[in-house]
C-alpha atoms as a printed R data frame, in Angstrom:
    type eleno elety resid chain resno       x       y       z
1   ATOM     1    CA   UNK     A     1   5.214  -9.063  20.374
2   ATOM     2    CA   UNK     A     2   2.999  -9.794  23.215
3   ATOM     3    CA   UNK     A     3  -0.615 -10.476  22.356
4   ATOM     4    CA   UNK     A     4  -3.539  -8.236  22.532
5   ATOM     5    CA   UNK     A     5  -7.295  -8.935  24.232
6   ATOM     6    CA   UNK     A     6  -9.982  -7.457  22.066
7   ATOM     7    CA   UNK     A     7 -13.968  -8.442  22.940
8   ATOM     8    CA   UNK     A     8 -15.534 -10.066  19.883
9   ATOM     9    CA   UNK     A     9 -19.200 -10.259  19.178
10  ATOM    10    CA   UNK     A    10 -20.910 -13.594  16.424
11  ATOM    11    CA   UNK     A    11 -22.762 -12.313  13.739
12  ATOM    12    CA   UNK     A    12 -25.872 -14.192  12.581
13  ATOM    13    CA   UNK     A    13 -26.689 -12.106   9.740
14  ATOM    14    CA   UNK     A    14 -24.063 -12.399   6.305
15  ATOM    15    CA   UNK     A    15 -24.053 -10.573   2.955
16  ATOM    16    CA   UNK     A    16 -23.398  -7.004   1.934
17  ATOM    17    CA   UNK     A    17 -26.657  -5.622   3.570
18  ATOM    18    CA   UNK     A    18 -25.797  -7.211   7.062
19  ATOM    19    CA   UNK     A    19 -22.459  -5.767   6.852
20  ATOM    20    CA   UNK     A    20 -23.694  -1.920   6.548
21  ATOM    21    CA   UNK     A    21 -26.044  -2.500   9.290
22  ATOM    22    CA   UNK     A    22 -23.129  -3.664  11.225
23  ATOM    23    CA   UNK     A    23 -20.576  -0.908  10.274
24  ATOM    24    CA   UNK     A    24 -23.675   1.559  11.219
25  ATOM    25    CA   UNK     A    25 -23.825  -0.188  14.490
26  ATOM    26    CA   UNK     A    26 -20.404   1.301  14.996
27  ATOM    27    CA   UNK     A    27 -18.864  -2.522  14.464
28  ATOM    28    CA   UNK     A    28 -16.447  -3.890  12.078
29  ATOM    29    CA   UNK     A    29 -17.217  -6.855  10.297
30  ATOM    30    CA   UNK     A    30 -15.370 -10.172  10.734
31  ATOM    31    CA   UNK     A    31 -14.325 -13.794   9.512
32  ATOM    32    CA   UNK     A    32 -12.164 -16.071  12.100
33  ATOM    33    CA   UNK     A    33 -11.075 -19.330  10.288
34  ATOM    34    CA   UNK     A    34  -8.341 -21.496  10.178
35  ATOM    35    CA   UNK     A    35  -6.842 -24.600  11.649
36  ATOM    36    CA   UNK     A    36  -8.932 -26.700  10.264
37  ATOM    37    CA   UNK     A    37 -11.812 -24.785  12.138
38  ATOM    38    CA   UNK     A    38 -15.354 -24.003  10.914
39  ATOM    39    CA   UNK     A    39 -15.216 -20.019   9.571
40  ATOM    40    CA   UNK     A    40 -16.780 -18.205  12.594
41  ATOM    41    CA   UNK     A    41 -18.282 -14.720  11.866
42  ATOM    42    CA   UNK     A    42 -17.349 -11.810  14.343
43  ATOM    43    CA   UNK     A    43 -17.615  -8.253  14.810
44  ATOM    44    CA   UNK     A    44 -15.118  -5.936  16.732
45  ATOM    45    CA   UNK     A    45 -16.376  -2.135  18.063
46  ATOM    46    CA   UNK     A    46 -14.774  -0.152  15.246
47  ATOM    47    CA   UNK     A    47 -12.960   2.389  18.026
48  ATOM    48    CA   UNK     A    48 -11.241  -0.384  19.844
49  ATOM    49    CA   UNK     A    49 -10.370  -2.641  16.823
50  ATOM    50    CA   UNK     A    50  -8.535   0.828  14.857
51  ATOM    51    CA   UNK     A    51  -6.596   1.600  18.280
52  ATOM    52    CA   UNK     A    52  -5.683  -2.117  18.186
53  ATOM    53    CA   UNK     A    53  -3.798  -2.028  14.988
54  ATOM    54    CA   UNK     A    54  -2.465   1.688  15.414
55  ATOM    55    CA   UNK     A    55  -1.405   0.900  19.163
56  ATOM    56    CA   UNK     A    56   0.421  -2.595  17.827
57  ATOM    57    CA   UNK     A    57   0.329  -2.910  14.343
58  ATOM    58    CA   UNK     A    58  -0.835  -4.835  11.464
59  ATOM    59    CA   UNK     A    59   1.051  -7.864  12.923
60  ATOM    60    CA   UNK     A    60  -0.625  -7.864  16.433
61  ATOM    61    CA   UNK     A    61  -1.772 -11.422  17.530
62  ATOM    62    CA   UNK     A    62  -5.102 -10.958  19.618
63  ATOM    63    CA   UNK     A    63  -6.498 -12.918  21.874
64  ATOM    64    CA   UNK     A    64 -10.124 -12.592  20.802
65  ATOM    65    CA   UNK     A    65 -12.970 -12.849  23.631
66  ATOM    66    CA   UNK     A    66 -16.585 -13.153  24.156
67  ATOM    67    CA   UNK     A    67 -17.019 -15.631  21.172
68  ATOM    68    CA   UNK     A    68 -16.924 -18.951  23.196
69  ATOM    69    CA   UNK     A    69 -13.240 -19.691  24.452
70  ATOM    70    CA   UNK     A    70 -10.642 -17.292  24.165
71  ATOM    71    CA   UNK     A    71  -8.996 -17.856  20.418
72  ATOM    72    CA   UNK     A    72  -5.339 -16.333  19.492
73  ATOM    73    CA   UNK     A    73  -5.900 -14.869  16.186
74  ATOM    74    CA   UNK     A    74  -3.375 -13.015  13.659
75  ATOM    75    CA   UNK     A    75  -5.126 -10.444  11.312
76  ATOM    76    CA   UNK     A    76  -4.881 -11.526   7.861
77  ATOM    77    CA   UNK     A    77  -6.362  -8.243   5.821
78  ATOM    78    CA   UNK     A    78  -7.795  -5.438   7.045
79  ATOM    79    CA   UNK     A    79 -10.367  -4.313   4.141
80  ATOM    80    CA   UNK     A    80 -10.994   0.052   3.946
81  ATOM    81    CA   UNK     A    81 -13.123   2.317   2.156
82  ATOM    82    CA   UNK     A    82 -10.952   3.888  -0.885
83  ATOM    83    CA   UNK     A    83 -12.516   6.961  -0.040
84  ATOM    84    CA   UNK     A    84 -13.588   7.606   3.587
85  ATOM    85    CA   UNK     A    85 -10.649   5.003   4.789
86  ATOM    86    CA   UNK     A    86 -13.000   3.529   7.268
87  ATOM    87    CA   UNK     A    87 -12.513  -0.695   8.194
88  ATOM    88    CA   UNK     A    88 -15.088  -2.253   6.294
89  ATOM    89    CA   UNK     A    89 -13.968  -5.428   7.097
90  ATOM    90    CA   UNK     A    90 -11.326  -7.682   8.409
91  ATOM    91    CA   UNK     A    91  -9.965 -11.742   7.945
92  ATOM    92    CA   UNK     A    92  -8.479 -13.125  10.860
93  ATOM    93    CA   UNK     A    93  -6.913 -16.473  11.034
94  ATOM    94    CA   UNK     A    94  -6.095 -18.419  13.945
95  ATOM    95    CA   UNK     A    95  -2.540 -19.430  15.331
96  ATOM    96    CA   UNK     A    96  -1.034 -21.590  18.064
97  ATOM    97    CA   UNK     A    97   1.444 -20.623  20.498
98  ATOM    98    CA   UNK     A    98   4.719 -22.182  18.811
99  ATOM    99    CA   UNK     A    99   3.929 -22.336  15.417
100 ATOM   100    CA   UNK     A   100   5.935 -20.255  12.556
101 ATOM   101    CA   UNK     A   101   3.692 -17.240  10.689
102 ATOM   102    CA   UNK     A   102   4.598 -15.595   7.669
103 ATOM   103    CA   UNK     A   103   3.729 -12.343   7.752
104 ATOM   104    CA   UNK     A   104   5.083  -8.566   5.621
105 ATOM   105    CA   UNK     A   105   6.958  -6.227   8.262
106 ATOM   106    CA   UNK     A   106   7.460  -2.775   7.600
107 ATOM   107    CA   UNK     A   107  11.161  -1.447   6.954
108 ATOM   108    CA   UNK     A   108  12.730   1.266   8.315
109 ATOM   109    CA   UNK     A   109  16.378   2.649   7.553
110 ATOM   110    CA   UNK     A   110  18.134   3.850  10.281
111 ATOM   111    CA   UNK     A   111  20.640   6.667   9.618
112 ATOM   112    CA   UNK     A   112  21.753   9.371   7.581
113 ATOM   113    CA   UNK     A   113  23.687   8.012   3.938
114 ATOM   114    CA   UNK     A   114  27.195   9.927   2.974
115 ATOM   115    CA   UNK     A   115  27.027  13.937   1.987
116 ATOM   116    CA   UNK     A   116  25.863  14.323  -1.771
117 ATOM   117    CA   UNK     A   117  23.781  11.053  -1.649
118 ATOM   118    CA   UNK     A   118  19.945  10.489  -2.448
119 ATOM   119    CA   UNK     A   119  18.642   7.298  -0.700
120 ATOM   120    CA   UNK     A   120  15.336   5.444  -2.402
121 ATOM   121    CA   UNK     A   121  13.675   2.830  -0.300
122 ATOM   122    CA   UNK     A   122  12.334   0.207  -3.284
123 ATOM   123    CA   UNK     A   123  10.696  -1.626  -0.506
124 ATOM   124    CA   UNK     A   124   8.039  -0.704   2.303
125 ATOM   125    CA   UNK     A   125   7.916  -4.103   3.702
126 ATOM   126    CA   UNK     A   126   9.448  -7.773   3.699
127 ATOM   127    CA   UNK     A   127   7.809 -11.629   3.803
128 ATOM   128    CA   UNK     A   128   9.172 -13.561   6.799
129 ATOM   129    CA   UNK     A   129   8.835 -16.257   8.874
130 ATOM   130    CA   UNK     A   130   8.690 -15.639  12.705
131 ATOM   131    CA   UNK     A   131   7.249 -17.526  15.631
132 ATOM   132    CA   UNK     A   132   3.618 -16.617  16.097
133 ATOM   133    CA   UNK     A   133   4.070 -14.568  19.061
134 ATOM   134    CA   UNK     A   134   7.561 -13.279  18.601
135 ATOM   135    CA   UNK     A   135   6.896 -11.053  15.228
136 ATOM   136    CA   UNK     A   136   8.745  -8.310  14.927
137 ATOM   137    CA   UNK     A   137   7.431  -4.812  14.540
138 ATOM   138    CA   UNK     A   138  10.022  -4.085  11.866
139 ATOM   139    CA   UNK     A   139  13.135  -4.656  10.469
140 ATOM   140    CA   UNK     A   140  15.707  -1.962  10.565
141 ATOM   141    CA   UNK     A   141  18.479  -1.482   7.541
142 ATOM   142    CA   UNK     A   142  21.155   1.005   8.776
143 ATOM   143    CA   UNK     A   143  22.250   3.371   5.921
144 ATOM   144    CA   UNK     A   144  24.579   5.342   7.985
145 ATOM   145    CA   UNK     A   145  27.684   6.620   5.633
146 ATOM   146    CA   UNK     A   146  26.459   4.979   3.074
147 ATOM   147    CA   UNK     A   147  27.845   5.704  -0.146
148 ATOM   148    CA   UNK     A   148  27.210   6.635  -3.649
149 ATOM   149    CA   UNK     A   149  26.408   3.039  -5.370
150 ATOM   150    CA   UNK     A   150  25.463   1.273  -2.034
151 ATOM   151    CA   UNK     A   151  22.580  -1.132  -2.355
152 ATOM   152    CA   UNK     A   152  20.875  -3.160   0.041
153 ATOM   153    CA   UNK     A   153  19.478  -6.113  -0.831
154 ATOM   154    CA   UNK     A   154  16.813  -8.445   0.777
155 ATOM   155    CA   UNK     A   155  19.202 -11.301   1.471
156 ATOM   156    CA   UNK     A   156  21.974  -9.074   2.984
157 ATOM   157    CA   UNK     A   157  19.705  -7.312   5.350
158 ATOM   158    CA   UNK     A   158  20.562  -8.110   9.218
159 ATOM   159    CA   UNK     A   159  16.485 -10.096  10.077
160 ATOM   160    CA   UNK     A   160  15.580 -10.206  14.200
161 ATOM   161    CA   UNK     A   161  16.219 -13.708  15.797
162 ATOM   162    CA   UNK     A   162  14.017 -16.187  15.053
163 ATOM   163    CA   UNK     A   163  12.966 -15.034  11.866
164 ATOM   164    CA   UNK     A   164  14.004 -16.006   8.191
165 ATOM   165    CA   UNK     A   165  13.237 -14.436   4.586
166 ATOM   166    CA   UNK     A   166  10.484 -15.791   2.181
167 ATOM   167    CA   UNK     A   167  11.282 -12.639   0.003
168 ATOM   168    CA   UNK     A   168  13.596 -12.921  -2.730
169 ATOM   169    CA   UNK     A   169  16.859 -12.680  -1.649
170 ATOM   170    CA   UNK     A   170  17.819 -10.623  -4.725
171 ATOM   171    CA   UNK     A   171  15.099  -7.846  -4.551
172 ATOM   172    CA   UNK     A   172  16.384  -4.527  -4.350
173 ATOM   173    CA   UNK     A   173  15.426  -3.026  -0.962
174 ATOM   174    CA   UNK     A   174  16.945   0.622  -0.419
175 ATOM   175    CA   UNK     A   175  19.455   2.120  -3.183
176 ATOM   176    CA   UNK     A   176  21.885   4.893  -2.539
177 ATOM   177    CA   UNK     A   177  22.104   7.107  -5.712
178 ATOM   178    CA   UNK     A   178  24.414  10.358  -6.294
179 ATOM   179    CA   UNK     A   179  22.152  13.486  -5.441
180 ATOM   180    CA   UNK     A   180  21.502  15.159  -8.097
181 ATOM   181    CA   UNK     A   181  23.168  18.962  -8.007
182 ATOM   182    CA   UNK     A   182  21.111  22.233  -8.084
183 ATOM   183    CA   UNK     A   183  22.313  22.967 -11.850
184 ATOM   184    CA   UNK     A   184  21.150  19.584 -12.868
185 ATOM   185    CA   UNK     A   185  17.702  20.304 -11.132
186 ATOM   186    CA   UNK     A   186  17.344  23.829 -12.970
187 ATOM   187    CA   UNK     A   187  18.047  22.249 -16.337
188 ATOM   188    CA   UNK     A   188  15.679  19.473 -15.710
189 ATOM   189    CA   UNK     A   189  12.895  22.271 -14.854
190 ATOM   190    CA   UNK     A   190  13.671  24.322 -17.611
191 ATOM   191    CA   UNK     A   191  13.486  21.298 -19.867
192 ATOM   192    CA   UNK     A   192  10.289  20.021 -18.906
193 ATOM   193    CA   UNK     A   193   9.273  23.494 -19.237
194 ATOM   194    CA   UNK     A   194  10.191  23.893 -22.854
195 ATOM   195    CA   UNK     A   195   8.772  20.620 -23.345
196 ATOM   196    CA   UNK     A   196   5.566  21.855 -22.132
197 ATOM   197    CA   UNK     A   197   5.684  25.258 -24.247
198 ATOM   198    CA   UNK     A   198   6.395  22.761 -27.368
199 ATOM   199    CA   UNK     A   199   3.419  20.320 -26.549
200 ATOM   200    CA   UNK     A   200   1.248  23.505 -26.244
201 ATOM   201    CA   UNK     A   201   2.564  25.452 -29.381
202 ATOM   202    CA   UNK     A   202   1.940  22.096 -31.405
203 ATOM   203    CA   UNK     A   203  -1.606  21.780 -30.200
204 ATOM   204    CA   UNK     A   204  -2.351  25.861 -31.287
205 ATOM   205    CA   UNK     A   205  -0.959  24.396 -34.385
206 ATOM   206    CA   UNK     A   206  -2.979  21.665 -34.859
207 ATOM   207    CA   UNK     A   207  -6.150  23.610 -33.737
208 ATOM   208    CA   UNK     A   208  -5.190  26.398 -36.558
209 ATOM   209    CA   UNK     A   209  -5.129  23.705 -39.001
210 ATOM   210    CA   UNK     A   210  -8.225  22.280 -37.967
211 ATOM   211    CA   UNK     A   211  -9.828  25.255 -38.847
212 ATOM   212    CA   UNK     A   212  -8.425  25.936 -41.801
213 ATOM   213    CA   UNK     A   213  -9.470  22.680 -43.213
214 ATOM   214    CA   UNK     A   214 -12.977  23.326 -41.814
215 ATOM   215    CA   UNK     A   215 -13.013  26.846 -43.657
216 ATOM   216    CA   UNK     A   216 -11.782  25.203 -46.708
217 ATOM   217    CA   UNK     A   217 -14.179  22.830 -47.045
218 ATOM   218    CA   UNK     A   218 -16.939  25.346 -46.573
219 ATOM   219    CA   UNK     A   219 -15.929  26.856 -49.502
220 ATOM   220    CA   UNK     A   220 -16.292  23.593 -51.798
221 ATOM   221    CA   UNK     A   221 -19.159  23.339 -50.620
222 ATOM   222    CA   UNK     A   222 -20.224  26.879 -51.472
223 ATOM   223    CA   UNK     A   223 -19.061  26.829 -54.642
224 ATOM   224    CA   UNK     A   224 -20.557  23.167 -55.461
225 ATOM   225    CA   UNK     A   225 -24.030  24.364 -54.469
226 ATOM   226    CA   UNK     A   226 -23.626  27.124 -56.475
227 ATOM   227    CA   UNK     A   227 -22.691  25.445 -59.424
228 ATOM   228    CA   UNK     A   228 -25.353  22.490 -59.107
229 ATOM   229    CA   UNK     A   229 -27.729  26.012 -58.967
230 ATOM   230    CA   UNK     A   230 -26.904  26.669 -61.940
């Protein structure tokens, strides 16, 4: 994965108030650190940073400029808004041409499982080790054929040269299943559909109760006034 340049500016100001003057500057937030190195707070125009991680990915090492010498750097979270989904902020950590990374990859499956099949993917991603600037952009399982009762686990899955699993080799990565037929599907609907007519017929119950009860004990009370009347 060949790195990317992206112009950095220092921040002087910290705290949540600095940061939403910075986002409203149109800039994302940063923190460099690492290596043994002194944190070193950044900010990134918010346009080029998101076309940085949709053009390469989460696992894009950048080569991050205008904040003294150049510095490679691998982003370690990128921080959004629940809501909006804006960047409101994002960790970087430095790396060295050479060294070994650990970073999650996405996973893909490649390929269509056998006729009558239903294919779950248990896993979006995997934790490996890969040399700084050689990470791979994802890690393919092929599916094709497979049948009924095929899984794939972490350890057997075919990784890219140079990199090796921190996952756990036994974790349960894609699973082929039987499909399930259209009769089975009907029954299914009609069931949770009775189940639903039940739930609601027991809660008109209930409610009926409820205000029997409630009439009932209008009527002691009625009659006890009356009879403390008297």
């Amino acid at each position: 994965m060949a790195d990317v340049k992206i112009t950095a500016q220092t921040r002087t100001e910290f705290g949540k108030g600095a940061a939403r003057r910075t986002r409203r500057a149109g800039r994302v937030p940063a923190v460099l650190y690492g290596h043994s190195t002194d944190p070193v707070h950044l900010s990134f125009d918010t346009v080029e940073f998101a076309a940085v991680m949709r053009e390469n990915g989460r696992n894009a090492v950048l080569t991050v400029t205008g904040a003294g010498s150049p510095q490679l750097a691998l982003t370690k979270s990128v921080v959004r808004d629940p809501i909006k989904g804006f960047i409101e902020h994002v960790d970087l950590v430095v790396v060295r041409r050479g060294e070994k990374v650990t970073v999650d990859v996405p996973v893909v499956t490649v390929g269509d499982a056998a006729n009558g099949t239903l294919v779950f993917q248990n896993e979006d991603t995997l934790t490996i080790e890969a040399d700084a600037m050689d990470i791979p952009e994802e890690i393919s399982v092929v599916i094709d054929e497979a049948e009924i009762g095929t899984q794939f686990l972490a350890g057997e899955i075919r990784l890219p040269d140079g990199s090796t699993l921190v996952s756990d080799p036994e974790l349960l990565v894609v699973n082929v299943t039987e499909a399930p037929t259209e009769d089975a599907m009907e029954e299914e609907i009609d069931a949770e559909g009775a189940g639903v007519e039940e739930d609601a017929s027991e809660d008109e119950a209930e409610a009926s109760e409820s205000g029997e009860s409630s009439d009932s004990d209008d009527s002691e009370g009625e009659s006890s006034d009356s009879s403390d009347e008297s």
